[in-house]
N, CA, C and O atoms as CSV, one atom per row, in Angstrom:
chain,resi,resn,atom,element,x,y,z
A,1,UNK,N,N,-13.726,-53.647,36.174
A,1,UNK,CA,C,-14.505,-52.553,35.663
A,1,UNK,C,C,-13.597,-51.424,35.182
A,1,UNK,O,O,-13.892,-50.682,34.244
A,2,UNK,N,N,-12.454,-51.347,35.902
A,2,UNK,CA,C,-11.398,-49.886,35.919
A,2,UNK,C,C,-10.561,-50.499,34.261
A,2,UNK,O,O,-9.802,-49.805,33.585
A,3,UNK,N,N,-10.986,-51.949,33.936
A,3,UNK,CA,C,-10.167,-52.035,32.833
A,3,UNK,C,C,-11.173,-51.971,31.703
A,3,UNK,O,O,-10.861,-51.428,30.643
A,4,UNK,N,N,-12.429,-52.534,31.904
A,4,UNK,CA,C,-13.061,-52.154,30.381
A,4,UNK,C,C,-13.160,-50.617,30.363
A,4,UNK,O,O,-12.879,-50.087,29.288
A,5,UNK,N,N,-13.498,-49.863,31.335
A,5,UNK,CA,C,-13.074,-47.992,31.365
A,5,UNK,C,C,-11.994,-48.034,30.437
A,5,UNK,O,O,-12.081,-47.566,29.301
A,6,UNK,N,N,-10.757,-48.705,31.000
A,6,UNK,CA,C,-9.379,-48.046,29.995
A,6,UNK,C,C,-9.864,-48.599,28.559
A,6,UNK,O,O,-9.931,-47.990,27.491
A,7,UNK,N,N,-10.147,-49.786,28.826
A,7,UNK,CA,C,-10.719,-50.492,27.505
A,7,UNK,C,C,-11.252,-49.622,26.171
A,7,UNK,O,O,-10.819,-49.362,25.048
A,8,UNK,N,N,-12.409,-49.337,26.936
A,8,UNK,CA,C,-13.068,-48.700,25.823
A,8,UNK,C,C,-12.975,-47.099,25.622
A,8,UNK,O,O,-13.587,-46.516,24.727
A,9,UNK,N,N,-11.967,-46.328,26.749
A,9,UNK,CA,C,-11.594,-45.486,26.841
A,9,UNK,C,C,-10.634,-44.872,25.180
A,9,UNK,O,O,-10.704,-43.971,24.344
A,10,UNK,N,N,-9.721,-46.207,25.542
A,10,UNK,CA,C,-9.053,-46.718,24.214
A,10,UNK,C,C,-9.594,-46.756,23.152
A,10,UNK,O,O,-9.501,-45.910,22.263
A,11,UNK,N,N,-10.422,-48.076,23.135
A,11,UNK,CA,C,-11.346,-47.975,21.868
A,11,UNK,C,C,-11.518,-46.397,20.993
A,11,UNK,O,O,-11.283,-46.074,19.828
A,12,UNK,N,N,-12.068,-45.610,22.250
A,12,UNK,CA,C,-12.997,-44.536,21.890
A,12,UNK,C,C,-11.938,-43.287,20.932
A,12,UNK,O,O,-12.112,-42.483,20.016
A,13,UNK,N,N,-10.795,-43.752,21.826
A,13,UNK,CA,C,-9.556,-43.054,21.280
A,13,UNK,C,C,-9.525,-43.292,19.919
A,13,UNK,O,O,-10.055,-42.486,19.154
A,14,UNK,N,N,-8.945,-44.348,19.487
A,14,UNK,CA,C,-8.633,-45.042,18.160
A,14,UNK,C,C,-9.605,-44.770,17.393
A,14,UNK,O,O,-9.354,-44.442,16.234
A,15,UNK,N,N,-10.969,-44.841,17.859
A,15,UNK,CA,C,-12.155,-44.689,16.778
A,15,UNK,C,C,-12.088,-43.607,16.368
A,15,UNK,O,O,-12.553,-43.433,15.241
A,16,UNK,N,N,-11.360,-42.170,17.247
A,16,UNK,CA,C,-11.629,-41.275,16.779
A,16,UNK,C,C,-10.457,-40.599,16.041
A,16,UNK,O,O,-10.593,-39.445,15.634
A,17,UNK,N,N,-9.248,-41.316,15.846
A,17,UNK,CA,C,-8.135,-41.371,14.887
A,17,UNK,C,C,-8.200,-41.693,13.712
A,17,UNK,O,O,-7.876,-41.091,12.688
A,18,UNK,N,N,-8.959,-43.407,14.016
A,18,UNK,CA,C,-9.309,-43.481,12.544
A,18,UNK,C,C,-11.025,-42.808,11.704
A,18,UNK,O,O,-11.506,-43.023,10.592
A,19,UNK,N,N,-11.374,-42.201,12.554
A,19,UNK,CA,C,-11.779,-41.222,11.692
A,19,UNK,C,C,-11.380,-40.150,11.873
A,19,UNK,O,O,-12.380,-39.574,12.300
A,20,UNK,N,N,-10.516,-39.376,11.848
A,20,UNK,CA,C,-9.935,-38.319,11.445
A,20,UNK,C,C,-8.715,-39.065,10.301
A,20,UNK,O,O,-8.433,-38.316,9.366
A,21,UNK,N,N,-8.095,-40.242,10.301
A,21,UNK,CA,C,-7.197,-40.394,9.687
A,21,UNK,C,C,-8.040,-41.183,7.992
A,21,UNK,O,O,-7.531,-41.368,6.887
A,22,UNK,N,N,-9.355,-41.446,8.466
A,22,UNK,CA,C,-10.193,-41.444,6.654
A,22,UNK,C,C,-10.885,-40.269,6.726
A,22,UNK,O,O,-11.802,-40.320,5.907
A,23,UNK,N,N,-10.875,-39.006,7.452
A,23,UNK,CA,C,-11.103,-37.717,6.678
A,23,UNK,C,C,-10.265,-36.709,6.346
A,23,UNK,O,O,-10.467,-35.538,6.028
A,24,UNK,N,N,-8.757,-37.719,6.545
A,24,UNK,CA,C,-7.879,-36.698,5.975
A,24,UNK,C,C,-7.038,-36.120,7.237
A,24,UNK,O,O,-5.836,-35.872,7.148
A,25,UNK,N,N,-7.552,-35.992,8.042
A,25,UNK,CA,C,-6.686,-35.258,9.282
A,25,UNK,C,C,-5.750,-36.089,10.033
A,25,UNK,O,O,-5.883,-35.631,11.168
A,26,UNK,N,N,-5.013,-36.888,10.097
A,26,UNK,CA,C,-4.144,-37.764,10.816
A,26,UNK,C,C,-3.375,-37.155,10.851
A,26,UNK,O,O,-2.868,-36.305,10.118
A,27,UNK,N,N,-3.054,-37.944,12.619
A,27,UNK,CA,C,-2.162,-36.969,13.334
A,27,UNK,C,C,-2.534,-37.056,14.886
A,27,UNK,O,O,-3.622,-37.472,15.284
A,28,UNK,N,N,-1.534,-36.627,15.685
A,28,UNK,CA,C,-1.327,-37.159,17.152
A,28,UNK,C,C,-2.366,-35.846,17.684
A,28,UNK,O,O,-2.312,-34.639,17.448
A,29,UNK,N,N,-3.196,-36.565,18.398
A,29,UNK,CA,C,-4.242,-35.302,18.837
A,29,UNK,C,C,-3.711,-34.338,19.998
A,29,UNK,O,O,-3.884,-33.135,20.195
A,30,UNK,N,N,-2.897,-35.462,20.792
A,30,UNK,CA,C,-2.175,-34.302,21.940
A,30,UNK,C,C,-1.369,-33.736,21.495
A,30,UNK,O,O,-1.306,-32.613,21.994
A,31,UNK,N,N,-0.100,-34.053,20.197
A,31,UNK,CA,C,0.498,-32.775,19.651
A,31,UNK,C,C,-0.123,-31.872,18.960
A,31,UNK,O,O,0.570,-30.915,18.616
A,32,UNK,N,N,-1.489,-31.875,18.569
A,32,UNK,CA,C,-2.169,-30.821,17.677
A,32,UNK,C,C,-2.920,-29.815,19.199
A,32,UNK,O,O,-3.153,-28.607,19.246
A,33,UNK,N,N,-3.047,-30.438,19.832
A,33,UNK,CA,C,-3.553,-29.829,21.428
A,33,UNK,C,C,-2.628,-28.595,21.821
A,33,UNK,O,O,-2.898,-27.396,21.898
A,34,UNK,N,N,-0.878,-29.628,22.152
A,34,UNK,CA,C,0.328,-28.571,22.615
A,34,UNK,C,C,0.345,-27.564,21.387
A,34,UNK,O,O,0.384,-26.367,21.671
A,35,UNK,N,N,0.317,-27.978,19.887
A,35,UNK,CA,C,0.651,-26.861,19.328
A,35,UNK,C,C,-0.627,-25.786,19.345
A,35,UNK,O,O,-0.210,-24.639,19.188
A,36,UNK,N,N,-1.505,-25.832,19.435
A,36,UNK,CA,C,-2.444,-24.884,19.506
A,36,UNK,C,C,-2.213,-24.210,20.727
A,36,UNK,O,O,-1.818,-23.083,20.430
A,37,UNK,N,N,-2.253,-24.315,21.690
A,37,UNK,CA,C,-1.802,-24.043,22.590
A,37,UNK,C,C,-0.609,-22.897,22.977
A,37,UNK,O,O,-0.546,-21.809,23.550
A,38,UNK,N,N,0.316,-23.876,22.273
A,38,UNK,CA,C,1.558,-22.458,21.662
A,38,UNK,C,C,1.184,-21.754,20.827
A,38,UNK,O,O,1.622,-20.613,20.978
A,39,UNK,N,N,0.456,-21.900,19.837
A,39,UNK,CA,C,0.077,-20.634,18.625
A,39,UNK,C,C,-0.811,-19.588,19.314
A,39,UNK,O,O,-1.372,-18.628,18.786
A,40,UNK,N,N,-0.823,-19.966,20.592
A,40,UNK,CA,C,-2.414,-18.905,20.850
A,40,UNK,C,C,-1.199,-18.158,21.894
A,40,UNK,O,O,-1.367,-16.969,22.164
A,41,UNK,N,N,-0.209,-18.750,22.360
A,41,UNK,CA,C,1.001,-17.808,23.467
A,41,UNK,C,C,2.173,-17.277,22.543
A,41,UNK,O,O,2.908,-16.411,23.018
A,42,UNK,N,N,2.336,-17.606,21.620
A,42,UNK,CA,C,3.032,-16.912,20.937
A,42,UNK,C,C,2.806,-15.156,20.136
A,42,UNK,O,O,1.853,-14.847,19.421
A,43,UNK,N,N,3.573,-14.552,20.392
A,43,UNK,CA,C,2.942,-12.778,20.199
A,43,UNK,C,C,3.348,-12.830,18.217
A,43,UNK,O,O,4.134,-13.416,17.473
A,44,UNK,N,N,2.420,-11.986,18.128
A,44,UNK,CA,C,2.505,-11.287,16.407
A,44,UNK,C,C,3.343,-10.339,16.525
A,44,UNK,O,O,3.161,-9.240,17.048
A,45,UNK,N,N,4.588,-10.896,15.874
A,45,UNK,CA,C,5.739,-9.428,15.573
A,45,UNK,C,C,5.384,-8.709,13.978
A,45,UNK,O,O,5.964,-7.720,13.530
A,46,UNK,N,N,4.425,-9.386,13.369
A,46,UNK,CA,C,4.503,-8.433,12.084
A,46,UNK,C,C,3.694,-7.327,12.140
A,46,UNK,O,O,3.688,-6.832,11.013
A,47,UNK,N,N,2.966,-6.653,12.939
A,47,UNK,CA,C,2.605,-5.464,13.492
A,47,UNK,C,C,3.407,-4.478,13.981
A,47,UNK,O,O,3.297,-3.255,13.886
A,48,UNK,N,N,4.230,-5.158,14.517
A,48,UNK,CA,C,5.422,-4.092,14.837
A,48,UNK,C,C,6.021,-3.530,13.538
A,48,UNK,O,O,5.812,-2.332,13.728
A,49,UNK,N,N,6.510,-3.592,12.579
A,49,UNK,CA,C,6.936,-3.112,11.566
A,49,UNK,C,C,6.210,-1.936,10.963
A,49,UNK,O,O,6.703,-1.126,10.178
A,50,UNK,N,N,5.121,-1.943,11.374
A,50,UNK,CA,C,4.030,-0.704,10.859
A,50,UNK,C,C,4.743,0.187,11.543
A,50,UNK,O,O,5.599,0.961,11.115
A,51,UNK,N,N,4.192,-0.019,13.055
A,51,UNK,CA,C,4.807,0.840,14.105
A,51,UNK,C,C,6.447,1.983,13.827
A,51,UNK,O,O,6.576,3.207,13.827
A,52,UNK,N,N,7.280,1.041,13.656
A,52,UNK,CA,C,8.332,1.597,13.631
A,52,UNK,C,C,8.662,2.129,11.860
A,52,UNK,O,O,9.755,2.651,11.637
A,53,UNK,N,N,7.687,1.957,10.731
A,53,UNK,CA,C,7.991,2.222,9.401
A,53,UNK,C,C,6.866,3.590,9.725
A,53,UNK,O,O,7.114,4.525,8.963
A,54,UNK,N,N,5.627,3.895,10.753
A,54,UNK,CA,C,5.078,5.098,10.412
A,54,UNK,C,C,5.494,6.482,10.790
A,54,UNK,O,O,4.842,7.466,10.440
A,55,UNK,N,N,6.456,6.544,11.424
A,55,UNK,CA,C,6.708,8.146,11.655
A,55,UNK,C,C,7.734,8.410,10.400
A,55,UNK,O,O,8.191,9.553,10.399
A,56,UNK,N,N,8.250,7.422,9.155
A,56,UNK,CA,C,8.604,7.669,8.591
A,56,UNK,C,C,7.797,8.491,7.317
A,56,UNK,O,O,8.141,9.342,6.496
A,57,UNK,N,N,6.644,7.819,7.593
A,57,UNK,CA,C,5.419,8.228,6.579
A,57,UNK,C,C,5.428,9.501,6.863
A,57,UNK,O,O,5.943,10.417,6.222
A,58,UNK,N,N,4.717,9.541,8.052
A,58,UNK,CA,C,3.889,11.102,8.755
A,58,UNK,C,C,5.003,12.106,8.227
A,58,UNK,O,O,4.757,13.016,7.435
A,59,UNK,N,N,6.467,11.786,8.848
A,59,UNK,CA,C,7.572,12.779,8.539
A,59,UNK,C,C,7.272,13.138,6.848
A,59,UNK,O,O,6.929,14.211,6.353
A,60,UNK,N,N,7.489,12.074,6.314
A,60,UNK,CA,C,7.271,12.296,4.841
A,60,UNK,C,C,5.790,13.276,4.118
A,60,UNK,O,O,5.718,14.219,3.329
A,61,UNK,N,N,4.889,12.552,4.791
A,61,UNK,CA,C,3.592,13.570,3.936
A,61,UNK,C,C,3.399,15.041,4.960
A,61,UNK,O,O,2.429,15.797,4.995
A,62,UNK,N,N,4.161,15.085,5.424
A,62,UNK,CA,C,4.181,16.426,6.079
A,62,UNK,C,C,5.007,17.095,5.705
A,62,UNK,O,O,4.464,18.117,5.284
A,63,UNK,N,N,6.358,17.173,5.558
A,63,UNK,CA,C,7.205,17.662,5.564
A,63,UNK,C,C,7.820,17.673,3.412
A,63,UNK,O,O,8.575,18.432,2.805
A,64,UNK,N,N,6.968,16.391,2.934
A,64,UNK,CA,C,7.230,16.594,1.485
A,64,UNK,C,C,6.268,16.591,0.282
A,64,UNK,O,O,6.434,17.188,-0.782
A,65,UNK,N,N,5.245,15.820,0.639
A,65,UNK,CA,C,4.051,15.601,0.101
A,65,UNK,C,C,3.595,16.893,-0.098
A,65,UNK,O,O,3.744,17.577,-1.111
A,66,UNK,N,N,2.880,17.261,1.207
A,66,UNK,CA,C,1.686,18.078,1.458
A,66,UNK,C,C,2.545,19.317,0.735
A,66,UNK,O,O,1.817,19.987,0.003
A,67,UNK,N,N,3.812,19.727,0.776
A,67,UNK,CA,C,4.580,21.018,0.078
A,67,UNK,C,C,4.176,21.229,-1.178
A,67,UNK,O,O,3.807,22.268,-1.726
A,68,UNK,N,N,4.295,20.013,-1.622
A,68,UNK,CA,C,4.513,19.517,-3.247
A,68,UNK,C,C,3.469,19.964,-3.860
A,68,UNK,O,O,3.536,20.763,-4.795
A,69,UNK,N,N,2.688,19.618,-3.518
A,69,UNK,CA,C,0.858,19.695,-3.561
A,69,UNK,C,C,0.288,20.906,-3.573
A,69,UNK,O,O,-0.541,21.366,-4.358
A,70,UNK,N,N,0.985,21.557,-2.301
A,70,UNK,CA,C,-0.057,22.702,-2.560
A,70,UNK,C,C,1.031,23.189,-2.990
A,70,UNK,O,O,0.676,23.789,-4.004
A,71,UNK,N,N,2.238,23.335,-2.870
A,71,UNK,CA,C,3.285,24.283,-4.712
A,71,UNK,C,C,2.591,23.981,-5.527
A,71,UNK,O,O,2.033,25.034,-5.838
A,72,UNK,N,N,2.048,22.873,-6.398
A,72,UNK,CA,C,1.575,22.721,-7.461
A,72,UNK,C,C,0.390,23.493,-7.470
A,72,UNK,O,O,0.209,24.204,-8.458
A,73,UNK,N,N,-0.462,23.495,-6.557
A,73,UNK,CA,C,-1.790,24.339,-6.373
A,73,UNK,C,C,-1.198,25.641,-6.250
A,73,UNK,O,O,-1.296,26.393,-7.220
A,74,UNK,N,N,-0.647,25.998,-5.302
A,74,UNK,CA,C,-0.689,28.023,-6.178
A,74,UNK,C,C,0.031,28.328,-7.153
A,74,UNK,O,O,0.058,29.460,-7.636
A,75,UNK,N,N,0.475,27.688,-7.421
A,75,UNK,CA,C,1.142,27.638,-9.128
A,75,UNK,C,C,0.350,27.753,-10.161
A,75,UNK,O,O,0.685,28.314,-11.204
A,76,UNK,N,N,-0.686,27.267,-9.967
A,76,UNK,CA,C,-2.013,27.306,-10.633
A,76,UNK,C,C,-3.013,28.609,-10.470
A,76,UNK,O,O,-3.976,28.972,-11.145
A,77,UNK,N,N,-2.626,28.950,-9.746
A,77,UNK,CA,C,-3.675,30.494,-9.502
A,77,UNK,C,C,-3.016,31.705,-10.224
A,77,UNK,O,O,-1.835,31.751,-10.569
A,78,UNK,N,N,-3.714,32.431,-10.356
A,78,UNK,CA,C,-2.988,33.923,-10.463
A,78,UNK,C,C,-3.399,35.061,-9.832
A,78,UNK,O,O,-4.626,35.088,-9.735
A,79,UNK,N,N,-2.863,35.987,-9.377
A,79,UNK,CA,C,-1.934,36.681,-8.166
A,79,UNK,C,C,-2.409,38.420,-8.867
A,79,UNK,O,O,-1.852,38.945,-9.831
A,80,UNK,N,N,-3.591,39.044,-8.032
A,80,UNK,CA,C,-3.390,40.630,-8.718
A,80,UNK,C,C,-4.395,41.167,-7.702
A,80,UNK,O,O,-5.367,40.598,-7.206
A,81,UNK,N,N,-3.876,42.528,-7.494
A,81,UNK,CA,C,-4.354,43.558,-7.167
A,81,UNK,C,C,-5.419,44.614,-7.384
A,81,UNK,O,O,-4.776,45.321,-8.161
A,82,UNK,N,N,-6.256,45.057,-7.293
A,82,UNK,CA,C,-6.984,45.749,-7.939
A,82,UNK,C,C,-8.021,47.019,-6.403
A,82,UNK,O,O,-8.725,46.637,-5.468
A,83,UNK,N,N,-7.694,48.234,-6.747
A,83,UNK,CA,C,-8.145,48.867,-5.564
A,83,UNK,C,C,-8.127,48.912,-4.043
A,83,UNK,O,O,-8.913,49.425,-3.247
A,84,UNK,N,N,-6.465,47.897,-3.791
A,84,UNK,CA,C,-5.706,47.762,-2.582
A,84,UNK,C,C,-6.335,46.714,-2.269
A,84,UNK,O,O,-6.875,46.810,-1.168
A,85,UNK,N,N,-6.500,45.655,-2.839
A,85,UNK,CA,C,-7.605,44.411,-2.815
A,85,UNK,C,C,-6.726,43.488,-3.580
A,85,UNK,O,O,-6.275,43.638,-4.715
A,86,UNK,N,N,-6.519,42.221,-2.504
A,86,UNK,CA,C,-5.912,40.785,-3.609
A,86,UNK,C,C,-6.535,40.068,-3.741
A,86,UNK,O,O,-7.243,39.533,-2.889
A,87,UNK,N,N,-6.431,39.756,-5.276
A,87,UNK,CA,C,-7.593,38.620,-5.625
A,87,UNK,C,C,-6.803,37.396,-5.974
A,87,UNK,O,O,-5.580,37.497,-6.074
A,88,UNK,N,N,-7.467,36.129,-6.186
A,88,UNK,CA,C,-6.872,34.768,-6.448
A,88,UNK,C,C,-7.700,34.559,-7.773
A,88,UNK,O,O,-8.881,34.908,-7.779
A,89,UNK,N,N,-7.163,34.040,-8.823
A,89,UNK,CA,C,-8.080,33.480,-9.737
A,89,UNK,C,C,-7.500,32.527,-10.471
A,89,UNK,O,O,-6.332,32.708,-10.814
A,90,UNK,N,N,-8.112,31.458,-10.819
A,90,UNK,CA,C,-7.771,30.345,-11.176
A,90,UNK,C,C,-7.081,29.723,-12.599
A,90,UNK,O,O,-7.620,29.122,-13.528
A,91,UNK,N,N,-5.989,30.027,-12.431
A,91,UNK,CA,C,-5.418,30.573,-14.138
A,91,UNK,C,C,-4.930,29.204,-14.990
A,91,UNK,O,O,-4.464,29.389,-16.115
A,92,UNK,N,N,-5.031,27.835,-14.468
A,92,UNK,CA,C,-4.709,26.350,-14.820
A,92,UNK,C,C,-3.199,26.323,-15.174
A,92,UNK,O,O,-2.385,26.484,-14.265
A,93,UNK,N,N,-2.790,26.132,-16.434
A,93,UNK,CA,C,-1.370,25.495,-16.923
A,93,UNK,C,C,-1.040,26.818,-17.613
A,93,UNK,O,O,-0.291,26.754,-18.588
A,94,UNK,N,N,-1.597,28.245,-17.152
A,94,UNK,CA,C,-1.549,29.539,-18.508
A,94,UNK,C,C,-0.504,29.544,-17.527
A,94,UNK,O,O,0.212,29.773,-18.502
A,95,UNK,N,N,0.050,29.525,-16.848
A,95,UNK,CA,C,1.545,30.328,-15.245
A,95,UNK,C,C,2.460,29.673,-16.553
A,95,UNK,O,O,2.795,30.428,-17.465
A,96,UNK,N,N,2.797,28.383,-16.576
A,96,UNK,CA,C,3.552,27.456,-17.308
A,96,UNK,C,C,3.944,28.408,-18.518
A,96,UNK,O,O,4.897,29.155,-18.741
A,97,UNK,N,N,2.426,27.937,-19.413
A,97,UNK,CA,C,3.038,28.417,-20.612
A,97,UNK,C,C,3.524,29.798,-20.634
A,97,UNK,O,O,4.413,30.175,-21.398
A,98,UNK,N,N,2.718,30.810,-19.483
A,98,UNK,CA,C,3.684,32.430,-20.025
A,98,UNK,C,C,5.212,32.196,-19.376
A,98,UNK,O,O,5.996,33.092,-19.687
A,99,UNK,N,N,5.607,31.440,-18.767
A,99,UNK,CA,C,7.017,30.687,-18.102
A,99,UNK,C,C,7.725,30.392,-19.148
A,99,UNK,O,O,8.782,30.963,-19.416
A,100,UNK,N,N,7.167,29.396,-19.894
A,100,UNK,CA,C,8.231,29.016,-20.598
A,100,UNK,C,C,7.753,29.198,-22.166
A,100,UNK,O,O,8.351,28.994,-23.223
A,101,UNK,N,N,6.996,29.466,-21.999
A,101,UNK,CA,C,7.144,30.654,-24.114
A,101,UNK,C,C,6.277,29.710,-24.749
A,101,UNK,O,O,6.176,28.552,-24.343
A,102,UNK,N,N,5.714,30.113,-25.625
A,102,UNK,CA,C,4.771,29.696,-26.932
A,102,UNK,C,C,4.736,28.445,-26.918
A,102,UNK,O,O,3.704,27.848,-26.610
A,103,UNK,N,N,6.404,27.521,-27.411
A,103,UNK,CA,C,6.310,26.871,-27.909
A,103,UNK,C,C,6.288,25.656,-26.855
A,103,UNK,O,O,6.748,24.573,-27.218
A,104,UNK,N,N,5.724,25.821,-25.457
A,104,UNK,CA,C,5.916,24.441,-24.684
A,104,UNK,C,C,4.536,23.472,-25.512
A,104,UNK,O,O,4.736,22.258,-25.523
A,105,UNK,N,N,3.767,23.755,-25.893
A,105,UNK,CA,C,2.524,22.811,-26.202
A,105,UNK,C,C,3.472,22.280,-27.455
A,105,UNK,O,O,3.516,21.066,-27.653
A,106,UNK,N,N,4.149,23.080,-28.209
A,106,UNK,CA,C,4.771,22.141,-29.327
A,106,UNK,C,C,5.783,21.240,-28.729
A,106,UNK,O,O,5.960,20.059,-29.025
A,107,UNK,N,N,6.354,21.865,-27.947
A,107,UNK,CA,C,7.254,20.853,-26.728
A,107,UNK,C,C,7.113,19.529,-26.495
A,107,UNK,O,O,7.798,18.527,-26.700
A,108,UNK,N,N,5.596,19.869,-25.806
A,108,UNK,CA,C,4.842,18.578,-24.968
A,108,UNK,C,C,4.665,17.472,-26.173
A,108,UNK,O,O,5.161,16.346,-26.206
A,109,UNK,N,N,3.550,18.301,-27.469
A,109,UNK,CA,C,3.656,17.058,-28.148
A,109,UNK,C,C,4.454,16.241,-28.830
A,109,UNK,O,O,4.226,15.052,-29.053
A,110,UNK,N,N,5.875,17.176,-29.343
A,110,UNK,CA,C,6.750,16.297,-29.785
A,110,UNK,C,C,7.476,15.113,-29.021
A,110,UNK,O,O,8.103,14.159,-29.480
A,111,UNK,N,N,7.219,15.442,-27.825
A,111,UNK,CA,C,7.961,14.376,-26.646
A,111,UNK,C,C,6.680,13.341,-26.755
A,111,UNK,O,O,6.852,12.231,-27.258
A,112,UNK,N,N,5.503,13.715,-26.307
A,112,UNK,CA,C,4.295,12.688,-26.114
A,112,UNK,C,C,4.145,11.836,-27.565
A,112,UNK,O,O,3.874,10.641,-27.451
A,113,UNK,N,N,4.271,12.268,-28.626
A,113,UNK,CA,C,4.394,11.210,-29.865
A,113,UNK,C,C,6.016,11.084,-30.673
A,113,UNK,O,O,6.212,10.621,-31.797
A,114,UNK,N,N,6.871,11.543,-29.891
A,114,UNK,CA,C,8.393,11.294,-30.018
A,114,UNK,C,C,9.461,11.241,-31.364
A,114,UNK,O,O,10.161,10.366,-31.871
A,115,UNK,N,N,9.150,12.831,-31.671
A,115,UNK,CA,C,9.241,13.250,-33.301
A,115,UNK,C,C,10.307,13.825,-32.711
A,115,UNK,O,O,10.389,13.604,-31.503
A,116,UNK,N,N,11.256,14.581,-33.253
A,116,UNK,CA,C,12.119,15.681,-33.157
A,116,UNK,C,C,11.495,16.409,-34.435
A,116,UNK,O,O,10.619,16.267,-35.287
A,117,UNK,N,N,13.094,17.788,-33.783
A,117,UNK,CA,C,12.291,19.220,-35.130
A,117,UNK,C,C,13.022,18.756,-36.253
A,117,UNK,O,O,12.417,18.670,-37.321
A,118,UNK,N,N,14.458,18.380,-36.183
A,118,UNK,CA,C,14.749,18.379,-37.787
A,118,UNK,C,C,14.101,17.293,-38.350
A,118,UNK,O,O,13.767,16.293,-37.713
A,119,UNK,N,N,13.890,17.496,-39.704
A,119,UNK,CA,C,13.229,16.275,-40.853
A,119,UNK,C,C,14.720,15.410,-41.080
A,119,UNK,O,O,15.491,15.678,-42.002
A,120,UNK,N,N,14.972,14.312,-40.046
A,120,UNK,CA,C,15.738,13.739,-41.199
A,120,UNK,C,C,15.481,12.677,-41.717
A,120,UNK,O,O,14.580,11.908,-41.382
A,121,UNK,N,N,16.666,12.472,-43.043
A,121,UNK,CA,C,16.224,11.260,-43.627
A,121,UNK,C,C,17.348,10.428,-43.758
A,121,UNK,O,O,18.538,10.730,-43.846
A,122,UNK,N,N,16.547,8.858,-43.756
A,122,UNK,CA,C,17.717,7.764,-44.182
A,122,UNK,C,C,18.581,7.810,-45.255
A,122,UNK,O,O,18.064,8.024,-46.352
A,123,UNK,N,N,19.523,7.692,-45.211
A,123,UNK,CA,C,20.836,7.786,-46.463
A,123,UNK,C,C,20.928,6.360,-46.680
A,123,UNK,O,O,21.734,5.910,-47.495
């Protein structure tokens, strides 16, 4: 009796190889067992890399970002007095141009469609 048990124990084995091995999956079931097994005890090191790459961030948008940003934002305002009273008002790209003179809009576009001032010509 203890041998048709192994018997068909067997059988039951094989039957279920060869169907996994005509649906494609062949392969030793107790090594697919041990390796699962190890994949589930083995730790995720690619999380760690966040870890040790974020205080580089934080340092960064604190200390360079967030400066940048709001320089660019009160750069943009304009700055006056009136009856011992300061006011803020929202003056856009006018800081710029009274900065750097008349001709930055002719500036901008000669760079943005990439002309120069003299006319020259082919010889």
């Amino acid at each position: 009796m203890a041998e048709e048990d192994g018997a068909e124990a067997r059988r039951g084995r094989y039957s279920r190889q060869c169907q996994a091995f005509c649906l494609g999956k062949a392969g030793n079931f107790r090594q697919e067992a041990v390796m699962n097994k190890k994949k589930k005890k083995m730790i995720d090191y690619g999380r760690y890399g966040y870890f040790f790459i974020a205080p580089f961030f934080i340092t960064y948008l604190v200390f360079q970002l967030w400066p940048l940003i709001n320089t660019f934002y009160y750069s943009t305002l304009s700055y006056y007095k009136r009856n011992g009273r300061e006011f803020m008002e929202f003056a856009g790209l006018q800081n710029f141009v009274n900065i750097l003179g008349p001709f930055v809009v002719v500036f901008i576009k000669r760079t943005a469609t990439g002309t120069s001032s003299s006319a020259r010509t082919a010889a």
